[in-house]
C-alpha positions in Angstrom: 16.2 -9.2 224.2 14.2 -8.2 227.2 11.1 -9.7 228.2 8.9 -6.8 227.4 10.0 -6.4 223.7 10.0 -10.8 223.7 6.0 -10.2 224.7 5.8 -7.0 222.1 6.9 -9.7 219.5 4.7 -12.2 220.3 1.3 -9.7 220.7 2.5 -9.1 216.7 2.5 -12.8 215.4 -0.9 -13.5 217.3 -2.6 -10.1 215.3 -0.4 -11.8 211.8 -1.2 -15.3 212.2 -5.2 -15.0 213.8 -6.2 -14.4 210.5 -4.7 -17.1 207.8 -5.0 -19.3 210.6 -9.1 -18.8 210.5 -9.2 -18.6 206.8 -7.4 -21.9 206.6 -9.0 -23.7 209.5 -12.3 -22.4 207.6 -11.3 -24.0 204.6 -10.8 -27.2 206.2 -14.3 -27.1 208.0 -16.1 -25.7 204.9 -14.7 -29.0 202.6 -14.9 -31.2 205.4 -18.1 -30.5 205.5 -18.6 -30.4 201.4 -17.3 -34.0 201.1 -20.2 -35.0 203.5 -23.2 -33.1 202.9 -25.1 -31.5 199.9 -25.7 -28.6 201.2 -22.5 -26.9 200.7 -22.8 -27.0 196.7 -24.6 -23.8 196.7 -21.5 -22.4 198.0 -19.5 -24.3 195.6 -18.4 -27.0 198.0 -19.4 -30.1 195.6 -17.6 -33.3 196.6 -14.9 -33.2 194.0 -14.1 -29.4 194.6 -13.9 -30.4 198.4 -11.9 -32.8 197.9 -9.1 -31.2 196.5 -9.2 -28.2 198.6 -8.9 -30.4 202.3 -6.7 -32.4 200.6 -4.1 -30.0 199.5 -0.2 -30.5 200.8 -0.3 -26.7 201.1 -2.9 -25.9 203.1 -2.2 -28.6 205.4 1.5 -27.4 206.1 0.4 -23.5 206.0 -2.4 -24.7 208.9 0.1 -26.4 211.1 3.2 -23.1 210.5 0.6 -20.9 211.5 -1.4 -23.1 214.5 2.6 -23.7 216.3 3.6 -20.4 215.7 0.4 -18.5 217.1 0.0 -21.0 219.7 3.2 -20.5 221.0 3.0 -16.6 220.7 -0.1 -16.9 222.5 1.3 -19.1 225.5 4.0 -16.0 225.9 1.5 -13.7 225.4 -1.0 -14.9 228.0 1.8 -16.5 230.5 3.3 -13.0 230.5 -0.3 -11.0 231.7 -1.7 -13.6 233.8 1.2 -15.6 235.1 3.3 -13.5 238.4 5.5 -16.4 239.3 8.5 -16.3 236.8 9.1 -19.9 237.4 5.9 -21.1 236.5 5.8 -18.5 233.6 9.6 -19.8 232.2 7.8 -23.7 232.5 4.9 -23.0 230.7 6.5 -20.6 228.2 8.7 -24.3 227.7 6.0 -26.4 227.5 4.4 -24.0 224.4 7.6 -24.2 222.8 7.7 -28.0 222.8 4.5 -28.6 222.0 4.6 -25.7 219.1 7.9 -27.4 218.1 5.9 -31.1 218.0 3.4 -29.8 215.9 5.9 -28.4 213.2 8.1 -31.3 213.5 5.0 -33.8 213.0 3.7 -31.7 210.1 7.6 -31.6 208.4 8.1 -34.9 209.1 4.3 -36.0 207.4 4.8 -33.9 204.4 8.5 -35.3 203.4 7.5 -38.9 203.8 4.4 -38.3 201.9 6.5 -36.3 199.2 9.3 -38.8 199.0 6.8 -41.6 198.9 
């Protein structure tokens, strides 16, 4: 695949993932903050409700998919329109993928011990 069509790619799982990814990262901010502070219930936030919601296997897996696969779609993305040396762009393109890979491998990992256990 070239490189152009590789970046093309990429620009389309940053537009797909940017928004799950801030509805679930908002979800995890809004209970977060519900199991915390009062001031949340007039939104429905109450302590219980909160509760459940930042504490669902779900959202926590769907949060870490989408936060590895749009950061490493960004790191292309970005490497590919800022970055001129193709060495430095290939290492940094590596790095994205390790660390994207770490986070989905972390996440995996959490969610079958926690579900076998």
């Amino acid at each position: 695949m070239s490189e152009a069509r590789a970046v093309h790619r990429s620009l389309k799982l940053v537009e797909y993932t940017a928004i799950p990814l801030s509805l679930t990262l908002s979800l995890y901010v809004l209970s977060g903050y519900g199991m915390i502070s009062p001031t949340l219930n007039l939104l429905g936030f109450t302590y219980v409700t909160s509760t459940k919601i930042h504490t669902l296997p779900l959202l926590r897996y769907l949060t870490s998919v989408l936060v590895a696969v749009h950061l490493y779609c960004g790191v292309v993305v970005l490497t590919h329109r800022r970055v001129k040396n193709a060495r430095l762009r290939g290492v940094l393109k590596a790095l994205g993928l390790v660390l994207a890979f770490l986070i989905a491998a972390f996440a995996t990992t959490s969610e079958v011990i926690m579900l076998l256990s």
